[in-house]
C-alpha positions as CSV (number, residue, x, y, z in Angstrom):
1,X,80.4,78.5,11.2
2,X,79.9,80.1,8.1
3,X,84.0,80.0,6.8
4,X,85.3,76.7,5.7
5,X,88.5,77.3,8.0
6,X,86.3,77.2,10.7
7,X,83.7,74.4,9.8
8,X,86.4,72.6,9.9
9,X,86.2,72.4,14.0
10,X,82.5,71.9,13.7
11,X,81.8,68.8,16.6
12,X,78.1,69.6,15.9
13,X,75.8,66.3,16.0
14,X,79.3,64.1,17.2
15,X,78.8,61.6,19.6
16,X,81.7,61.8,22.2
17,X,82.3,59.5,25.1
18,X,84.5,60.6,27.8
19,X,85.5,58.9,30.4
20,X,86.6,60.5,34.2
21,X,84.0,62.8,32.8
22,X,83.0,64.1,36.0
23,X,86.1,65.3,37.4
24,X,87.6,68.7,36.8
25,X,89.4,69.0,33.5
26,X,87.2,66.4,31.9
27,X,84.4,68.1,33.3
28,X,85.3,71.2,31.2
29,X,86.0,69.1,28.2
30,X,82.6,68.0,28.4
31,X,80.8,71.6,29.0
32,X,82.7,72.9,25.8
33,X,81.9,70.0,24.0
34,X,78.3,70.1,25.2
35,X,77.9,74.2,24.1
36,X,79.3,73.2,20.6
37,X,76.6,70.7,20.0
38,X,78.5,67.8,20.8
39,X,76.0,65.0,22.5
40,X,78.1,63.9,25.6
41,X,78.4,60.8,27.5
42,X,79.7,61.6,30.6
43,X,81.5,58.3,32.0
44,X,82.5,58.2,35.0
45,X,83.5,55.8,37.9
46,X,81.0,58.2,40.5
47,X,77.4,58.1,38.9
48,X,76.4,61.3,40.5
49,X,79.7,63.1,39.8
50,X,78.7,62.3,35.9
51,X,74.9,62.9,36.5
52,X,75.9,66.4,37.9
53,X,78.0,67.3,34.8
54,X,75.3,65.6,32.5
55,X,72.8,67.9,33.8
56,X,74.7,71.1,33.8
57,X,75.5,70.2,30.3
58,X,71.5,69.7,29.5
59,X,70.7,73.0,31.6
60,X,72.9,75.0,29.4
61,X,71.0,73.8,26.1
62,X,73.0,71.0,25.2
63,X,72.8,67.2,25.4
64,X,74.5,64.6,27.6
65,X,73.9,61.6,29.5
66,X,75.2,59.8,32.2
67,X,77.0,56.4,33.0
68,X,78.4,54.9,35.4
69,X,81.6,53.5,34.6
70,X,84.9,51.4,35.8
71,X,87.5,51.7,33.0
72,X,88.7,48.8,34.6
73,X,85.9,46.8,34.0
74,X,85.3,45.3,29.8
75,X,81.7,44.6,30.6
76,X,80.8,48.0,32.1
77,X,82.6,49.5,29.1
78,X,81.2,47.6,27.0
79,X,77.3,47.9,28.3
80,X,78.0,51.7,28.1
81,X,79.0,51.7,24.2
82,X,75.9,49.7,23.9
83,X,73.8,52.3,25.7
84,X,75.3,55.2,24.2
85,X,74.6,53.8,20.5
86,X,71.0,53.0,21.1
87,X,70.7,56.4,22.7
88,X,72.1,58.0,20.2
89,X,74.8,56.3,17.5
90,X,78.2,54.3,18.4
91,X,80.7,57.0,19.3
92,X,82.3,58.7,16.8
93,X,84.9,60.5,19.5
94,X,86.5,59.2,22.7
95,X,88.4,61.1,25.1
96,X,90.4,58.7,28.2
97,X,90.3,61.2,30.9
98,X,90.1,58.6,33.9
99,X,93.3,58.6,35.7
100,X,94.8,59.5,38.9
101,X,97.2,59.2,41.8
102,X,97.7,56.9,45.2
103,X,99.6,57.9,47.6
104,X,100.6,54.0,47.8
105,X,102.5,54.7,44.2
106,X,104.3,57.4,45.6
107,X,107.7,58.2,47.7
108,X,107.8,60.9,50.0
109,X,111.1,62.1,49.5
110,X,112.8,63.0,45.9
111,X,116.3,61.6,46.8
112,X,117.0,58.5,48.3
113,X,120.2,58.7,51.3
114,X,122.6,56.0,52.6
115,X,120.9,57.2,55.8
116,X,117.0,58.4,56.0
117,X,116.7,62.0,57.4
118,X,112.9,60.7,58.5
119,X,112.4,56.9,59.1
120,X,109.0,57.2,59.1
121,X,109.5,58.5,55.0
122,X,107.8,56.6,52.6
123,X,110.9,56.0,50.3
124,X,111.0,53.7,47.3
125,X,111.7,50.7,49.0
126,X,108.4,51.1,51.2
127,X,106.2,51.5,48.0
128,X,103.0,49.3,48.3
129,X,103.1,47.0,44.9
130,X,99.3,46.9,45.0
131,X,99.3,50.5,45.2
132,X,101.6,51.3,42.5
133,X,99.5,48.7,40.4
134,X,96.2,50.3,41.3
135,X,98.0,53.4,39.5
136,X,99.6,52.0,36.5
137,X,95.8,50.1,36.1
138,X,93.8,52.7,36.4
139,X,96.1,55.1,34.0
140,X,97.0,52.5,31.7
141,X,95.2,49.6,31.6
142,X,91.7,52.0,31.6
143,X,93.0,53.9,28.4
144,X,94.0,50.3,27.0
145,X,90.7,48.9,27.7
146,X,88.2,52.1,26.9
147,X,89.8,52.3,23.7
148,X,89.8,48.9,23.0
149,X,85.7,49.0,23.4
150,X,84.8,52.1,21.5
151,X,87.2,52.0,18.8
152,X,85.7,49.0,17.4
153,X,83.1,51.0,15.5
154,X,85.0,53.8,14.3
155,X,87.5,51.2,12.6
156,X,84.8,49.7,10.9
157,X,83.1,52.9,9.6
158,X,86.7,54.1,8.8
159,X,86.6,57.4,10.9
160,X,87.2,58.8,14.5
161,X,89.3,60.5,16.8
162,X,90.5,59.1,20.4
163,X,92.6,62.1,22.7
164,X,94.1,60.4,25.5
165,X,95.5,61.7,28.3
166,X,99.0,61.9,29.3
167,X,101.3,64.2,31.6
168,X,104.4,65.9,32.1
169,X,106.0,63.8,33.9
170,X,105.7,61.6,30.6
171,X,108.3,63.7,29.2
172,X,110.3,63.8,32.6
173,X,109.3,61.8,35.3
174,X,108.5,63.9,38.3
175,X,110.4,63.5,41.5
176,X,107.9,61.0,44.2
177,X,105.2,60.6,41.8
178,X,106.7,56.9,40.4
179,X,103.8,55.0,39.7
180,X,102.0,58.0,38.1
181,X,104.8,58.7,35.9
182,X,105.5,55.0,34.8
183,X,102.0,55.3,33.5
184,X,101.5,58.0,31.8
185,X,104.8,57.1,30.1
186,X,102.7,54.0,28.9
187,X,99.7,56.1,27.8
188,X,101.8,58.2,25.6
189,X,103.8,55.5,24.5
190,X,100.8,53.7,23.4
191,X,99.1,56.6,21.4
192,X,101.9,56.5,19.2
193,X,101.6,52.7,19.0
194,X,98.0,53.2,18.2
195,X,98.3,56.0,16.1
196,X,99.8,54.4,13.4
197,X,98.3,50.8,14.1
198,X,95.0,52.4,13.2
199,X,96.3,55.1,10.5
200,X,95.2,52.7,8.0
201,X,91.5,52.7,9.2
202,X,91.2,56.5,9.1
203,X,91.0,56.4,13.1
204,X,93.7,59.0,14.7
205,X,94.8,58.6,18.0
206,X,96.4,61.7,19.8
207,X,97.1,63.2,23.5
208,X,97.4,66.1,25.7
209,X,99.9,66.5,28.4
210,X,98.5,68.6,30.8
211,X,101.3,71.1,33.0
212,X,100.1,71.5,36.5
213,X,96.1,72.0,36.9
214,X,95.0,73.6,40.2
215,X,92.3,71.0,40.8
216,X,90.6,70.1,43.8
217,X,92.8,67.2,43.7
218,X,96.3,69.0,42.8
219,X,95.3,71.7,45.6
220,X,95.7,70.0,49.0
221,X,99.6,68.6,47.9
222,X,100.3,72.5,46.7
223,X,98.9,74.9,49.1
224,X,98.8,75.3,52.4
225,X,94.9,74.7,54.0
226,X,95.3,77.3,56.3
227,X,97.0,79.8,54.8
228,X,96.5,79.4,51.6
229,X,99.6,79.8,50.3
230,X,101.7,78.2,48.2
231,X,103.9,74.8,49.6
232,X,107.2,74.7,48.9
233,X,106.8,72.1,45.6
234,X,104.2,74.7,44.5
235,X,106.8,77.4,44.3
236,X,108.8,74.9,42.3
237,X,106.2,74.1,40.1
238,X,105.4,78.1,39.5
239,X,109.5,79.1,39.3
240,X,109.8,75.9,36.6
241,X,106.7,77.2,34.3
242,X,107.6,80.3,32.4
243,X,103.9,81.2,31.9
244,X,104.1,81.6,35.5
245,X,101.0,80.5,36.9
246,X,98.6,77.2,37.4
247,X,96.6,76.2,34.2
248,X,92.7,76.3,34.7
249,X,90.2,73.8,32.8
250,X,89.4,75.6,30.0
251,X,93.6,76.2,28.9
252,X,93.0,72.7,27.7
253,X,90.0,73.3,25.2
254,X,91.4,74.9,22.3
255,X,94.1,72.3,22.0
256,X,91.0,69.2,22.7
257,X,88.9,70.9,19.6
258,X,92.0,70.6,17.5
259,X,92.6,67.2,18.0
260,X,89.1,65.6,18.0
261,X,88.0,67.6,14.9
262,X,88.9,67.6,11.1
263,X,90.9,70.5,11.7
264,X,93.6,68.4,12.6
265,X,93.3,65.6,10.0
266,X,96.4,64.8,8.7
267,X,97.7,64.7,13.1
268,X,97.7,61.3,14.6
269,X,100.3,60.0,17.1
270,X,101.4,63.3,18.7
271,X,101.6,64.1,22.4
272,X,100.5,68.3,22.9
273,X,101.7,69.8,25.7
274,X,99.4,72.2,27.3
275,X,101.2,73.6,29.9
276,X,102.6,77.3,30.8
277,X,106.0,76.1,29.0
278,X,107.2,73.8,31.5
279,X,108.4,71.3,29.4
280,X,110.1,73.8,27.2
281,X,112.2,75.4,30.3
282,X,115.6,75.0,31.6
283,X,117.7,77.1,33.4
């Protein structure tokens, strides 16, 4: 990187930890990071999932390792910092990328009626507390706690960059998905808490809100295993995003780069959609 412009997203010799770093879009995150001489720790709740990424990321020439890790769990989080900075250094990068749905969190209608067409409907007064917890927890409460860990070191050397993850239905909650919503409400919420709690201490704090992904985990609620066509929310999704199709893993790299590296250094506290212009539309 040759022109100053562009040494400016230089992430060469950075230690970044991300967590849910062996699932799909944090799994990208991690391969781009790795090819641009990142080293990566690849946190993740599924030691092999994170030893798989790890290695691909190691095949390809660059260098990861990987952890096992509950974001839910301080001393996991913090024996993984601990690791990581006698590997290599304390992380100067973090990326909350553990998150996720239950089924417990969610309704299975979007309207509630004086009378239910199906009985048998999950609706909002059948919602599983414990369920909806689990979500808010492993949304929230993990971004709360990861950061809470591995910022500690880039406060006191007065530099670092934390993305978190947020959502859509941040902006605008999506029909069913409650719990999910409520919490990535929270995450985005709390980056621009953060963002200017830390502002002082030359730590930014940022996000990405990520449209609809066709992931392995987005895929079996949009399209039809037999057919393979789209379900009817799909279409809604795909007629309500002006880009007109699905975003794939790498739509969120350009945007990740930004944020994490000097190239955006006077940005902290701001919540990027990445997403086909789906927040942007209305009919």
């Amino acid at each position: 990187m040759n022109s100053p412009i562009l040494q400016r997203f230089d992430l060469a010799g950075k230690v970044v930890a991300i967590t849910g770093g062996g699932g799909a879009l944090c799994g990208a995150m991690a391969d781009a990071l790795g090819a641009m001489g990142a080293k990566v720790a690849v946190l993740d709740l599924s030691l092999g999932q994170a030893e798989i990424r790890a290695q691909a990321i190691n095949d390809a020439g660059g260098t990861a390792r990987a952890f096992a890790c509950d974001v839910l769990d301080p001393a996991q989080l913090r024996w993984c910092r601990d690791a990581i900075a006698a590997i290599w250094a304390a992380p100067d990068l973090l990326i909350n990328g553990a998150g996720g749905n239950d089924p417990r969190g969610s309704t299975a209608v979007e309207f509630e009626e004086p009378v239910k067409a199906d009985p048998a409907a999950q609706s909002f007064f059948d919602l599983d507390s414990a369920g909806f917890r689990h979500v808010f927890d492993l949304n929230f409460m993990g971004t709360f706690l990861a950061t809470q860990v591995f910022s500690q070191a880039m406060v006191a050397k007065g530099k670092g960059s934390i993305v978190n993850i947020s959502s859509m239905s941040a902006f605008t909650p999506l029909t069913k998905v409650a719990a999910y919503s409520a919490a990535k409400a929270a995450v985005s919420n709390f980056t621009q808490w953060l963002a200017v709690h830390f502002s002082h201490a030359g730590v930014r704090v940022n996000a990405l809100a990520p449209g609809f992904f066709m992931t392995e985990q987005l895929r079996f609620l949009h399209v039809d295993a037999t057919t393979g066509e789209l379900l009817p929310r799909a279409r809604q999704v795909i007629a309500h995003t002006p880009m007109g199709r699905y975003g794939a893993p790498d739509d969120l790299i350009g945007a990740l780069v930004w944020l994490l590296s000097d190239a955006s250094s006077f940005v902290t506290g701001v919540v990027v959609p990445v997403d086909g212009g789906f927040s942007a539309y209305s009919i």
